[in-house]
DSSP file (Angstrom, degrees, kcal/mol; ACC not computed):
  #  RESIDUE AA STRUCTURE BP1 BP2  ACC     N-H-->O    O-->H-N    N-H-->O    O-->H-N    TCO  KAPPA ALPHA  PHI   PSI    X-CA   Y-CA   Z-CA
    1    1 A X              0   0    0      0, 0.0     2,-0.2     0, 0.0    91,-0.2   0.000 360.0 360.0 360.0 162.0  104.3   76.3  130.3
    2    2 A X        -     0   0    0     89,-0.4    89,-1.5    87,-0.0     2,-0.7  -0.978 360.0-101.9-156.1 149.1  105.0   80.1  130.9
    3    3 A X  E     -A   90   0A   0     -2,-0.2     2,-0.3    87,-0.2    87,-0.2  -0.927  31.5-169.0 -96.0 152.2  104.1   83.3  132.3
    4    4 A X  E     -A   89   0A   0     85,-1.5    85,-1.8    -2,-0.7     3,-0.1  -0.739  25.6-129.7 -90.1 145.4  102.7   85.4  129.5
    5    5 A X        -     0   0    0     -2,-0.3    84,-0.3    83,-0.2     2,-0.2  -0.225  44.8 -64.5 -97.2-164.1  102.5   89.0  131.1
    6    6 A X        -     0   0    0     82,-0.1    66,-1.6    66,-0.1     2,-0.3  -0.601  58.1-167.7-100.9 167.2   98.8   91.1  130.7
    7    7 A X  E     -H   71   0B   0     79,-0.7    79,-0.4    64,-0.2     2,-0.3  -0.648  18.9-142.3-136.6 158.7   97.9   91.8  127.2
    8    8 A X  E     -H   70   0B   0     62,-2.2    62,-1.7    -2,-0.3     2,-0.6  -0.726  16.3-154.1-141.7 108.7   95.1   94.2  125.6
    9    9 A X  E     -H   69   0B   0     75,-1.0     2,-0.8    -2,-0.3    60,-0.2  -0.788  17.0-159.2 -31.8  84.4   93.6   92.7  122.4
   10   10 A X        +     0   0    0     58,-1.8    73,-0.2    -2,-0.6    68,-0.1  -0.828  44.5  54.9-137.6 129.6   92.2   95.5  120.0
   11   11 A X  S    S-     0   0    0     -2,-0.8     2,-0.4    56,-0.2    56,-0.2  -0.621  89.0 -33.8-178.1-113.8   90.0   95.4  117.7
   12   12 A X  E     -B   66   0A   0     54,-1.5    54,-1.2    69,-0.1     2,-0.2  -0.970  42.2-132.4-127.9 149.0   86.5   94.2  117.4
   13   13 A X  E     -B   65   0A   0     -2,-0.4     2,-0.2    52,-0.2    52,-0.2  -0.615  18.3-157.2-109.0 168.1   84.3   91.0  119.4
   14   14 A X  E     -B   64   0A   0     50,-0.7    50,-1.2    -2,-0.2    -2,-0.0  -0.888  20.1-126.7-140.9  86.8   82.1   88.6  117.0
   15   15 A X  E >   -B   63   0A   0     -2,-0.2     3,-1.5    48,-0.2    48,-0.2  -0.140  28.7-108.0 -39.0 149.9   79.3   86.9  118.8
   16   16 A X  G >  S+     0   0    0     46,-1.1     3,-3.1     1,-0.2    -1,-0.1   0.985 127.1  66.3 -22.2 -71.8   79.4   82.4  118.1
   17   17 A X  G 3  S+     0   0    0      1,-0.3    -1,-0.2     2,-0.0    -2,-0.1   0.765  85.8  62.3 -50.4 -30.8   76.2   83.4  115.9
   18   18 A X  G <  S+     0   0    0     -3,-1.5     2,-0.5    46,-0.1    -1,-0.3   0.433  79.0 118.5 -67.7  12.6   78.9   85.8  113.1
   19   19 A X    <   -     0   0    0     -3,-3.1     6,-0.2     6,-0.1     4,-0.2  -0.604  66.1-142.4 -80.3 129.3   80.5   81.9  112.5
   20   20 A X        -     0   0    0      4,-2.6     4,-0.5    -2,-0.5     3,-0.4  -0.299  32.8 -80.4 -85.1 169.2   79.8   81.4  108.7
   21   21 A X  S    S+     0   0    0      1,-0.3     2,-0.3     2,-0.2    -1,-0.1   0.713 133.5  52.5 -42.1 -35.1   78.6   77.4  107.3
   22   22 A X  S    S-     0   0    0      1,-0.1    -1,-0.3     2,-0.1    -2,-0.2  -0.453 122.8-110.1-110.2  87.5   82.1   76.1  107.2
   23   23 A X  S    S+     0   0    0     -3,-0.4    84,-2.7    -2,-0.3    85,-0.6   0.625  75.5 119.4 -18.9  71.8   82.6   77.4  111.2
   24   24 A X        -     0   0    0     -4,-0.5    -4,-2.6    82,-0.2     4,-0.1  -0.851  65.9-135.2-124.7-169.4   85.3   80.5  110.4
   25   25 A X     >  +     0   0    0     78,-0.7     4,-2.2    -2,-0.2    80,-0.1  -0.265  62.3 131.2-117.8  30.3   85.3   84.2  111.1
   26   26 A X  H  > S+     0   0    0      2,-0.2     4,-1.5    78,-0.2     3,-0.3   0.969  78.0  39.9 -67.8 -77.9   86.7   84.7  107.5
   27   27 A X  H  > S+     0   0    0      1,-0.3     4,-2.8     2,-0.2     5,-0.3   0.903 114.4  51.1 -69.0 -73.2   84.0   87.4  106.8
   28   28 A X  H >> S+     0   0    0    -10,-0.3     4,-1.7     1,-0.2     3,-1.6   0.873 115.3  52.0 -18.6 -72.8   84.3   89.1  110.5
   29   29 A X  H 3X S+     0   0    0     -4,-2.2     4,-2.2     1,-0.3     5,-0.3   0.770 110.2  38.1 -28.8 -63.8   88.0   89.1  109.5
   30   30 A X  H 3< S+     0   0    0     -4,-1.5    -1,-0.3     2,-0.2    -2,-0.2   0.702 108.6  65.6 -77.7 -16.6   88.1   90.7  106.3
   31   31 A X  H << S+     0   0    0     -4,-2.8     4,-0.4    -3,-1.6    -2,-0.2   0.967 115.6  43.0 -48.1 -48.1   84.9   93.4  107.9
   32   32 A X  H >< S+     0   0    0     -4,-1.7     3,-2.0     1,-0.3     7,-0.4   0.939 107.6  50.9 -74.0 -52.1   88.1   94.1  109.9
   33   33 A X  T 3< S+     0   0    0     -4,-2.2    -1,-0.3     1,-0.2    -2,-0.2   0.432 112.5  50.6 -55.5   7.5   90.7   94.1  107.3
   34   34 A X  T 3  S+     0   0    0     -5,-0.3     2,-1.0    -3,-0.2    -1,-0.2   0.503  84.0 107.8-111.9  -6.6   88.5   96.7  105.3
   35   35 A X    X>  -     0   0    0     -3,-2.0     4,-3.0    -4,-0.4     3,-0.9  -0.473  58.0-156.3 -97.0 138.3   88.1   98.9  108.1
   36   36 A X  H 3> S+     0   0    0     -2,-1.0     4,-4.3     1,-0.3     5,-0.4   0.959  95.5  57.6 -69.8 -57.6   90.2  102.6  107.9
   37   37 A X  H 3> S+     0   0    0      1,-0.2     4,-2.5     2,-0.2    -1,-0.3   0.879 113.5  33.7 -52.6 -39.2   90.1  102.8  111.4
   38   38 A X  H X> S+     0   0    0     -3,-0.9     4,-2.8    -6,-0.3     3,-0.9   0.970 116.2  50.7 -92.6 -56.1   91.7   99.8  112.0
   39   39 A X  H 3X S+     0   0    0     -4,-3.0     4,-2.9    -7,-0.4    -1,-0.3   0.830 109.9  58.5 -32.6 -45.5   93.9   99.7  109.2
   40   40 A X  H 3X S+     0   0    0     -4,-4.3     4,-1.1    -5,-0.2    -2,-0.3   0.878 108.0  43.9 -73.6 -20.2   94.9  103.3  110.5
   41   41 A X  H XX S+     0   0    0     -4,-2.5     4,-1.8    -3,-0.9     3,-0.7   0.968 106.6  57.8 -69.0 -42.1   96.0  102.2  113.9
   42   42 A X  H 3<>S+     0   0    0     -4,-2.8     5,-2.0     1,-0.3     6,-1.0   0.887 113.5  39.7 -62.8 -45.2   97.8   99.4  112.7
   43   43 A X  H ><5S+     0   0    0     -4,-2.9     3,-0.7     3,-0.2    -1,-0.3   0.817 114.4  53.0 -62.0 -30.1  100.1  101.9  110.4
   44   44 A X  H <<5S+     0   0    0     -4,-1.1    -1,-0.2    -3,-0.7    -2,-0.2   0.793 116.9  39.7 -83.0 -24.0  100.4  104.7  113.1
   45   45 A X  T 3<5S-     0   0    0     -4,-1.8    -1,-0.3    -5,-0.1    -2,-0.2   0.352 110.5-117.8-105.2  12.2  101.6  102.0  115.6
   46   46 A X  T < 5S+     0   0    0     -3,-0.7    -3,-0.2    -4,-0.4    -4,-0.1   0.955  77.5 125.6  42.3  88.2  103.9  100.1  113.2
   47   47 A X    > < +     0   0    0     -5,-2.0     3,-2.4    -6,-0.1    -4,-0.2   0.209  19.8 123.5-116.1 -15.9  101.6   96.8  113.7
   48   48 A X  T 3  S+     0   0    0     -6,-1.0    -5,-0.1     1,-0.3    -6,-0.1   0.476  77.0  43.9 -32.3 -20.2  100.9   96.3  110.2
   49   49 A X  T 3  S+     0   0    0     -7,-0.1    94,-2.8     2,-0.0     2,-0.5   0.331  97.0 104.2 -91.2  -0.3  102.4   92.6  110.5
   50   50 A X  E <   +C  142   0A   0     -3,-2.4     2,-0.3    92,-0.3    92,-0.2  -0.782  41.4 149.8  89.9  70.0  100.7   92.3  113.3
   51   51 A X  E     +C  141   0A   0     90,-3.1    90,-1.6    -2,-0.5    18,-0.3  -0.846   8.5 172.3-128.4 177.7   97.2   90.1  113.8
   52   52 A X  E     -C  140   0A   0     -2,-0.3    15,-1.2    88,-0.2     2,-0.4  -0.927  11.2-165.9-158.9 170.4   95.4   88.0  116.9
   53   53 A X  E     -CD 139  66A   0     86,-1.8    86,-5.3    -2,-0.3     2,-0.3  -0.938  17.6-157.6-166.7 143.7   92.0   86.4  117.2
   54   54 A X  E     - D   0  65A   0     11,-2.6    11,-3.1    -2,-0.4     2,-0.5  -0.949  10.5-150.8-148.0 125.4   91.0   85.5  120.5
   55   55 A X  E     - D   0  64A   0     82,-0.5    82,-1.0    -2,-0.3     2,-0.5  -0.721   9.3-171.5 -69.6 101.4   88.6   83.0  121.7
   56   56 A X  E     -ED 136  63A   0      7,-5.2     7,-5.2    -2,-0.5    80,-0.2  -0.953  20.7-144.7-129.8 135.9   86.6   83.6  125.3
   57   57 A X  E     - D   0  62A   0     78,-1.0     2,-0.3    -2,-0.5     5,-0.2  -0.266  13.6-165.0 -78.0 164.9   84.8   80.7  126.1
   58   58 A X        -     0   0    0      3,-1.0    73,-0.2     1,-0.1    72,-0.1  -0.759  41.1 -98.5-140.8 169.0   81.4   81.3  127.9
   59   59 A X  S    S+     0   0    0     -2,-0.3    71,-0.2    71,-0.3    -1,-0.1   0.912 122.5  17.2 -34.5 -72.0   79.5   78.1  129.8
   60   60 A X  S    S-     0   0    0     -3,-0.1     2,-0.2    70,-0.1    -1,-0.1   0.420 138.5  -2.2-139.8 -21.3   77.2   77.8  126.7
   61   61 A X        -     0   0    0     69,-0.0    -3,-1.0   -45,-0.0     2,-0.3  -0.835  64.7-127.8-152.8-153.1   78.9   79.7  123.8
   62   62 A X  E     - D   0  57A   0     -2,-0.2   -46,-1.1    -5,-0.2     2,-0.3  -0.954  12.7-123.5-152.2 156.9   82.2   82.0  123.1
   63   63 A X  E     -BD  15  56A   0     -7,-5.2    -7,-5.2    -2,-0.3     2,-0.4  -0.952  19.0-153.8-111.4 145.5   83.3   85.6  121.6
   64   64 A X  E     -BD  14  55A   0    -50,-1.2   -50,-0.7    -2,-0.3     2,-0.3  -0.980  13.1-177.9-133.8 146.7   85.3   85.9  119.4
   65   65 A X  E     -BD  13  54A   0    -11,-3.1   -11,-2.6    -2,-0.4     2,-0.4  -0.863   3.5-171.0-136.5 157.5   87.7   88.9  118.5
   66   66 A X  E     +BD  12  53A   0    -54,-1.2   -54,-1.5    -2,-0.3   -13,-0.2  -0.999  42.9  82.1-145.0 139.4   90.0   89.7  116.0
   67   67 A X  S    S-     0   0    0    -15,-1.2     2,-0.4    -2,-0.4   -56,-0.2  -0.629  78.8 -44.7 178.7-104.3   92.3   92.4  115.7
   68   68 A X        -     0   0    0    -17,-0.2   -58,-1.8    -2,-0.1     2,-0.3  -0.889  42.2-125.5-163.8 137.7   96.4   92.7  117.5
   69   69 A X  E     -H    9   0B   0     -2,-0.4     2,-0.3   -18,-0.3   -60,-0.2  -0.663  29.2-177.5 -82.8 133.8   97.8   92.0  120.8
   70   70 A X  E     -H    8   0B   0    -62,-1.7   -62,-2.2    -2,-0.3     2,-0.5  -0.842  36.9 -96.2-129.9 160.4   99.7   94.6  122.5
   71   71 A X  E >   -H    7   0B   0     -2,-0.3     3,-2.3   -64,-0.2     4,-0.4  -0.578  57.4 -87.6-106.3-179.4  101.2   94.7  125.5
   72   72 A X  T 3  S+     0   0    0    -66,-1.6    -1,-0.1    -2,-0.5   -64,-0.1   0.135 108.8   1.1 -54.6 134.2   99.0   96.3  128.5
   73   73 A X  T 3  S+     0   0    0      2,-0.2    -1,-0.2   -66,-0.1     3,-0.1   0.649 106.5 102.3  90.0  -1.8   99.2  100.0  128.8
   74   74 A X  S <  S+     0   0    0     -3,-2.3     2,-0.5     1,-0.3    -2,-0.1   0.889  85.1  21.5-103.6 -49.8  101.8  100.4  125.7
   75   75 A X  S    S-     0   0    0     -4,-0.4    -1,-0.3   -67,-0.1    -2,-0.2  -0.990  76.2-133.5-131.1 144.2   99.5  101.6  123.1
   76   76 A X        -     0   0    0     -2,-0.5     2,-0.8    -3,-0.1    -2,-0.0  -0.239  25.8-101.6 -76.3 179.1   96.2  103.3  123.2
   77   77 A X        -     0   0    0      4,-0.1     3,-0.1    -2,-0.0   -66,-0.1  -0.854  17.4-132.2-121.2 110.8   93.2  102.7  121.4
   78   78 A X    >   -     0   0    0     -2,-0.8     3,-3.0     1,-0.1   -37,-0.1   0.160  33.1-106.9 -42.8 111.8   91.6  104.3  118.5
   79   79 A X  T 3  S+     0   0    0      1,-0.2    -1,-0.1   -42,-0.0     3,-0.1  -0.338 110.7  47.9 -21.4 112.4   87.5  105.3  118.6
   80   80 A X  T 3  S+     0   0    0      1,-0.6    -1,-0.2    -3,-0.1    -2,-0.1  -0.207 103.7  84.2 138.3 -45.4   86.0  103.2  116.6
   81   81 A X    <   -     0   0    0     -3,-3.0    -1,-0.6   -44,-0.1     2,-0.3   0.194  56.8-157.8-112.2-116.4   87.6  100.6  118.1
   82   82 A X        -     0   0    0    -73,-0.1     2,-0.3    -3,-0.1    -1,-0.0  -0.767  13.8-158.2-125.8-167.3   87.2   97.9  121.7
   83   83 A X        -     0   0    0     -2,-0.3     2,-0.3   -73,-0.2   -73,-0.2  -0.811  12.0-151.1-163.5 163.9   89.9   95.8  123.7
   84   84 A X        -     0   0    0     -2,-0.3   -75,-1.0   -75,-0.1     2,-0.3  -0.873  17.9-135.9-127.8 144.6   89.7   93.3  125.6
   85   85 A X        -     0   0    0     -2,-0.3     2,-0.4   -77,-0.3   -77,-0.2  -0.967   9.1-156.5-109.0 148.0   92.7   92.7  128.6
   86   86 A X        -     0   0    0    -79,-0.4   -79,-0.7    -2,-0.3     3,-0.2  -0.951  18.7-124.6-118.0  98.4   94.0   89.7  129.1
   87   87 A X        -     0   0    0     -2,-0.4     2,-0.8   -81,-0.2   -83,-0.1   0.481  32.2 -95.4 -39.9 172.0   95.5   89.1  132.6
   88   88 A X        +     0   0    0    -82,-0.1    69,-1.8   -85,-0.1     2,-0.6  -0.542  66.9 160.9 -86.8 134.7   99.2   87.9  133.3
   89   89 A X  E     -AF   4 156A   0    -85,-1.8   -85,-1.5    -2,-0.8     2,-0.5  -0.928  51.8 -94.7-148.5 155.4   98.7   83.9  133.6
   90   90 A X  E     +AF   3 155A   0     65,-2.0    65,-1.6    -2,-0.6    64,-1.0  -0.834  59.3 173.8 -66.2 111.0  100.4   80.7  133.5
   91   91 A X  E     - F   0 153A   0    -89,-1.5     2,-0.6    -2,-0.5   -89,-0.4  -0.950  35.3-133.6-151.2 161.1   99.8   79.6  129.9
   92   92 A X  E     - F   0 152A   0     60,-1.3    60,-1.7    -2,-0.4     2,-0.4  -0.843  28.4-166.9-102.1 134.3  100.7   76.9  127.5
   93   93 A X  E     - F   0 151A   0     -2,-0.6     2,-0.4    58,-0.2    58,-0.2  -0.897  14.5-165.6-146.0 133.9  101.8   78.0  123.7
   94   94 A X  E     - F   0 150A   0     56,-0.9    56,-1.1    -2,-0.4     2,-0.1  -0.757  12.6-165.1-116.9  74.1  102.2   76.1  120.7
   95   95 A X  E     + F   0 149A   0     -2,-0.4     2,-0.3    54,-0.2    54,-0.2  -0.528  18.1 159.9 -81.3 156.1  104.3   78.1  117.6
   96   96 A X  E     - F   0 148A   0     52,-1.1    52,-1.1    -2,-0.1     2,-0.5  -0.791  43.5 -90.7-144.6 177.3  104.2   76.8  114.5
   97   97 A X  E     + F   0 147A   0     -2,-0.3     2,-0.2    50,-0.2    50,-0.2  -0.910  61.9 115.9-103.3 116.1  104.9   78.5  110.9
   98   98 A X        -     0   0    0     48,-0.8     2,-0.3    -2,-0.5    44,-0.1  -0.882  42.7-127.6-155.3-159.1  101.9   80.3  108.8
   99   99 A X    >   -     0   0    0     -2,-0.2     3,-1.2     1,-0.0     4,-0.1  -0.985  51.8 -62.0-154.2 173.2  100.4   83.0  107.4
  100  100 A X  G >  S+     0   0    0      1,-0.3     3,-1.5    -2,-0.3     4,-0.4   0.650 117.1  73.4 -22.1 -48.9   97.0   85.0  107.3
  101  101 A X  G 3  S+     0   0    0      1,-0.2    -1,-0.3     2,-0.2     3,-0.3   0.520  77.4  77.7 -53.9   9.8   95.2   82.2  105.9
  102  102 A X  G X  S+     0   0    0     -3,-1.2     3,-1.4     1,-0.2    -1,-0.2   0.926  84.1  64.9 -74.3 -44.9   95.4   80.5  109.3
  103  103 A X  T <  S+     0   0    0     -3,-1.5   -78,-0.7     1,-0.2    -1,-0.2   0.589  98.4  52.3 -51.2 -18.3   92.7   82.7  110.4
  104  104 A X  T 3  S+     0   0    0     -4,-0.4    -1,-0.2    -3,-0.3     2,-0.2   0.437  79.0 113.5 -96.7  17.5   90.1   81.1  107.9
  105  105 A X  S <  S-     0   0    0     -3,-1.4   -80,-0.2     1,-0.2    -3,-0.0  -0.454  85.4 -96.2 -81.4 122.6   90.8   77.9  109.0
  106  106 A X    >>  -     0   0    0     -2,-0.2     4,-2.4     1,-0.2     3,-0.6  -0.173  25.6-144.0 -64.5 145.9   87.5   76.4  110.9
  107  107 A X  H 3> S+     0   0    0    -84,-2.7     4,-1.1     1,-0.2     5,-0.5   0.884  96.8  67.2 -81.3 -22.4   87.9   76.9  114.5
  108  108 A X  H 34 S+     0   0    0    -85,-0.6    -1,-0.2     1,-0.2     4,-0.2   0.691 114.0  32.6 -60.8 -25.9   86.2   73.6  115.3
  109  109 A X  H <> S+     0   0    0     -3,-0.6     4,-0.8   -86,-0.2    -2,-0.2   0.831 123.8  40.1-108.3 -50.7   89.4   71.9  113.6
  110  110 A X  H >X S+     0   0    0     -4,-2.4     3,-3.7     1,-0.2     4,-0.5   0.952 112.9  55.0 -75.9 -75.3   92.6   74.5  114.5
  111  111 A X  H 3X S+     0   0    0     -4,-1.1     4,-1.2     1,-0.3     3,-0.3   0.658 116.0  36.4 -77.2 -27.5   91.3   75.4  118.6
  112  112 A X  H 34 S+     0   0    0     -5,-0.5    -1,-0.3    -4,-0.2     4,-0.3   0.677 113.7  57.5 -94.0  12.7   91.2   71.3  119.8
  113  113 A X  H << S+     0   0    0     -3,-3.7     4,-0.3    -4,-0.8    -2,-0.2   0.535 113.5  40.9 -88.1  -0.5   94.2   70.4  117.6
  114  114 A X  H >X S+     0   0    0     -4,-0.5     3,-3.4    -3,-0.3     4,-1.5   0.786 114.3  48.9-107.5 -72.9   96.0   73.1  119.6
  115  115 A X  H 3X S+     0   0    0     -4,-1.2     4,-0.5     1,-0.3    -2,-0.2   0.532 105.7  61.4 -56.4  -2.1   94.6   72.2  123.0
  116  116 A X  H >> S+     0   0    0     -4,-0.3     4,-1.4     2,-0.2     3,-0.6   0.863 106.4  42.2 -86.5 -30.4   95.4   68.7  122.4
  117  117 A X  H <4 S+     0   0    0     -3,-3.4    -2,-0.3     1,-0.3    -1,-0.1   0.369 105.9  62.1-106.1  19.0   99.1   69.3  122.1
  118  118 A X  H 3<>S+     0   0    0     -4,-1.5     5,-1.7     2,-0.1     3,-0.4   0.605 107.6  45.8 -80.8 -13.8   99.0   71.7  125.0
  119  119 A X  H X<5S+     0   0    0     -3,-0.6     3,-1.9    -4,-0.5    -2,-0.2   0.834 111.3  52.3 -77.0 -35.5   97.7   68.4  127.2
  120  120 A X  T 3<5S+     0   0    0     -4,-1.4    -1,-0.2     1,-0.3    -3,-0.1   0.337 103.0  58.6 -98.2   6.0  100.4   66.5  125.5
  121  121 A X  T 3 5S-     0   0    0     -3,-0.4    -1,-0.3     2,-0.2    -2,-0.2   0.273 131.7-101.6-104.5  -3.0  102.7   69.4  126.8
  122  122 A X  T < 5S+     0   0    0     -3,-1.9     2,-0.6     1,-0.4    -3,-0.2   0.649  76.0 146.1 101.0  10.0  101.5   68.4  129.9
  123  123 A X      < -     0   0    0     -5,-1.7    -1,-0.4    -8,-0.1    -2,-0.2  -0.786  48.5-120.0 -74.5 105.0   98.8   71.3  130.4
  124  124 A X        -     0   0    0     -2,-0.6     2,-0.6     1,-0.1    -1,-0.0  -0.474  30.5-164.5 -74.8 134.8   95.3   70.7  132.4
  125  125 A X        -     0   0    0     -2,-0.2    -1,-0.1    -9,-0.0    29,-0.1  -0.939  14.0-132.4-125.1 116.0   92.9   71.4  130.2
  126  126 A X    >   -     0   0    0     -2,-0.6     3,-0.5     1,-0.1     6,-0.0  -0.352  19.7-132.2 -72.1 154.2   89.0   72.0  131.4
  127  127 A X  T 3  S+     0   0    0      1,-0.3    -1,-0.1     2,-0.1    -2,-0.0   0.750 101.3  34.1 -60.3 -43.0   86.7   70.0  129.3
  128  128 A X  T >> S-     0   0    0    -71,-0.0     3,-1.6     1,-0.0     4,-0.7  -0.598  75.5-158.4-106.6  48.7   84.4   73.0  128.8
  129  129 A X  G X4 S+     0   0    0     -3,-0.5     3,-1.0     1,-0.3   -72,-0.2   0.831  79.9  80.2 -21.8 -17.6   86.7   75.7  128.6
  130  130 A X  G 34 S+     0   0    0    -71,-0.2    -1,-0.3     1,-0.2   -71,-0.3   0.567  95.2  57.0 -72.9   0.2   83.5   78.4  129.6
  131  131 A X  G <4 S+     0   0    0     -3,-1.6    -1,-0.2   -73,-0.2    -2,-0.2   0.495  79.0 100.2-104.1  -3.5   84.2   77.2  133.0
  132  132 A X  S << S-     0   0    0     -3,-1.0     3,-0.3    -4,-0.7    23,-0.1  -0.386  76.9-128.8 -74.0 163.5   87.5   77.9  133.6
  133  133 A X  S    S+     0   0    0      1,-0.3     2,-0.3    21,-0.2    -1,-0.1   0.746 116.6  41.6 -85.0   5.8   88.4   80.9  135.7
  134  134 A X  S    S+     0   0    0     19,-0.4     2,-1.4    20,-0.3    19,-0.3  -0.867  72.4 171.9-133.7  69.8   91.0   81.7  132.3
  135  135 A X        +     0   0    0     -3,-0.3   -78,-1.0    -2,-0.3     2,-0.3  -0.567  35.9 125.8-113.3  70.8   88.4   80.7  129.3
  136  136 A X  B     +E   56   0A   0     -2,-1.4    17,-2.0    17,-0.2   -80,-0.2  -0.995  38.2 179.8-114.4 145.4   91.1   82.2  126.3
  137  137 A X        -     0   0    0    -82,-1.0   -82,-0.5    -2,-0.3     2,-0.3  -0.518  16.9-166.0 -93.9  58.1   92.6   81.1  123.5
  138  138 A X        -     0   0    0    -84,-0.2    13,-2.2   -83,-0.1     2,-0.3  -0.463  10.1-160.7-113.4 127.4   94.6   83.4  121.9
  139  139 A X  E     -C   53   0A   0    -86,-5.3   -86,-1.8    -2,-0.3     2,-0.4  -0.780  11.6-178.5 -93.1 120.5   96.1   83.4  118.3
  140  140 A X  E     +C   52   0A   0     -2,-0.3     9,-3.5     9,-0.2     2,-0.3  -0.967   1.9 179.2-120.3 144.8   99.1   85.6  117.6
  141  141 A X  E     -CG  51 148A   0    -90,-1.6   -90,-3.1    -2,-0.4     2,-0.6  -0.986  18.7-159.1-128.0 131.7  100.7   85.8  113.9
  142  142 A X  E   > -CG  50 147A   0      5,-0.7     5,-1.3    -2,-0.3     3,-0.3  -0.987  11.4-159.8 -96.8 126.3  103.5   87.8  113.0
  143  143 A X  T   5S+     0   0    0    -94,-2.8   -93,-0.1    -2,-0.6    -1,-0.1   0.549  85.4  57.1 -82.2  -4.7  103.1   88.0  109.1
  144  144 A X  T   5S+     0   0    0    -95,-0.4    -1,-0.2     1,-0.2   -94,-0.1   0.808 122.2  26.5-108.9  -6.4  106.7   89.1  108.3
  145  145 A X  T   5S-     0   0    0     -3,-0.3    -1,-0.2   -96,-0.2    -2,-0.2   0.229 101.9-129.3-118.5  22.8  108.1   86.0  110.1
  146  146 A X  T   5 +     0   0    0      1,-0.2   -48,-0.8   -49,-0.1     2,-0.5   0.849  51.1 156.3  42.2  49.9  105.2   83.8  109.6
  147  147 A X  E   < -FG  97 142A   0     -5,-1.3    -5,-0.7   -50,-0.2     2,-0.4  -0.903  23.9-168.7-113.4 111.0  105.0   82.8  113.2
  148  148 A X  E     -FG  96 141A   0    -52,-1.1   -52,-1.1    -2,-0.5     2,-0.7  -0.431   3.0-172.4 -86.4 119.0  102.1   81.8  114.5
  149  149 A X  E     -F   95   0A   0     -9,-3.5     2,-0.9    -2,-0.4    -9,-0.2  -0.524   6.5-158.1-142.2 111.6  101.6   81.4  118.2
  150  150 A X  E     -F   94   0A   0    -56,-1.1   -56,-0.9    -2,-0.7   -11,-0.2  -0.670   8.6-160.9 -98.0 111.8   98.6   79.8  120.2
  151  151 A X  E     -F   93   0A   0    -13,-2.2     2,-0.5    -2,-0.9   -58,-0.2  -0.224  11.7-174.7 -44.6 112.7   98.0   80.5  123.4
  152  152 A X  E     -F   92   0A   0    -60,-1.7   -60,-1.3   -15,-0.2     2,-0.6  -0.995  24.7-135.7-120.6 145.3   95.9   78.6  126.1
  153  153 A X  E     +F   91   0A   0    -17,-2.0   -19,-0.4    -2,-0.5   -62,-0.2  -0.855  26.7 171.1 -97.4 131.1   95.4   80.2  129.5
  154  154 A X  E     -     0   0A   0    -64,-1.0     2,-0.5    -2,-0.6   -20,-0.3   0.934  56.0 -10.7 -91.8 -66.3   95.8   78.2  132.4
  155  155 A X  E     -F   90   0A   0    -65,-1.6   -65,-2.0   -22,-0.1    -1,-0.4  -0.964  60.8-108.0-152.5 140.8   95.7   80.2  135.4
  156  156 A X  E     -F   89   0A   0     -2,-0.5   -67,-0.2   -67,-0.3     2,-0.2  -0.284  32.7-167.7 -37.9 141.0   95.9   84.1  136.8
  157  157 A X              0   0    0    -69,-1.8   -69,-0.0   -68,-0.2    -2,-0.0  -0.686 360.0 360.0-153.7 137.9   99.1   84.9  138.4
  158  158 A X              0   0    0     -2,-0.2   -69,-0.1   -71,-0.0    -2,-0.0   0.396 360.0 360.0-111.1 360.0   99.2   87.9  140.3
């Protein structure tokens, strides 16, 4: 466990309902990977290796967002597109080695295979995550060293 410092996510949210038959955001993904705006921040800001998808859990369903994590206050954000901030927290991180295709990967299989070996890292882990006061999951990939790193939040710390 670690502090992670605050964060801004930007890019676009995806209600639960955009999850396609075999439960990814592959289509959400590539809406994003087509889109000039997005594509034009990512070159202006040298982010072009650069992706995230973030999970916030809700009581009864979740959003889900995809775009690149910055940190907070460091870059601004194009029209066209949102952000999200993600406080500075206590949080448990798992890297592993992959590339883009991690992101079509069903979330129902990648987000408890993660959270399992953040409990086995010794990380309390709410049952429901929509009830925690920290209900993220956040997926970072750098493509040009194929490192992939997922994020659970644990706790605020101020």
């Amino acid at each position: 466990m670690h502090t992670e410092e605050a964060l801004t996510l930007i890019g676009r949210p995806f209600p639960d309902s955009a999850i396609d038959a075999g439960r990814t955001f592959t289509q959400a993904n590539s809406q994003m990977e087509q889109d000039e705006v997005f594509q034009k921040f990512l070159a202006d800001n040298n982010l072009a290796d650069q992706r995230a998808s973030l999970v916030v859990f809700g009581p009864e369903n979740f959003m889900y967002w995809y775009g690149v994590c910055v940190p907070r206050g460091q870059v601004t954000k194009p029209a066209g597109l949102m952000s999200f901030d993600l406080p500075k927290a206590e949080v448990a991180s798992v890297a592993s080695t992959q590339t883009m295709a991690f992101f079509s990967l069903p979330l129902n299989q990648v987000i408890p295979e993660f959270l399992e070996k953040a409990a086995e890292m010794g990380a309390k882990i709410y049952q429901n995550l929509g009830d925690s006061d920290t209900p993220y999951v956040l997926q970072r990939l750098n493509q040009a060293e194929k490192k992939l790193t997922q994020t659970v939040y644990l706790q605020v710390s101020e």
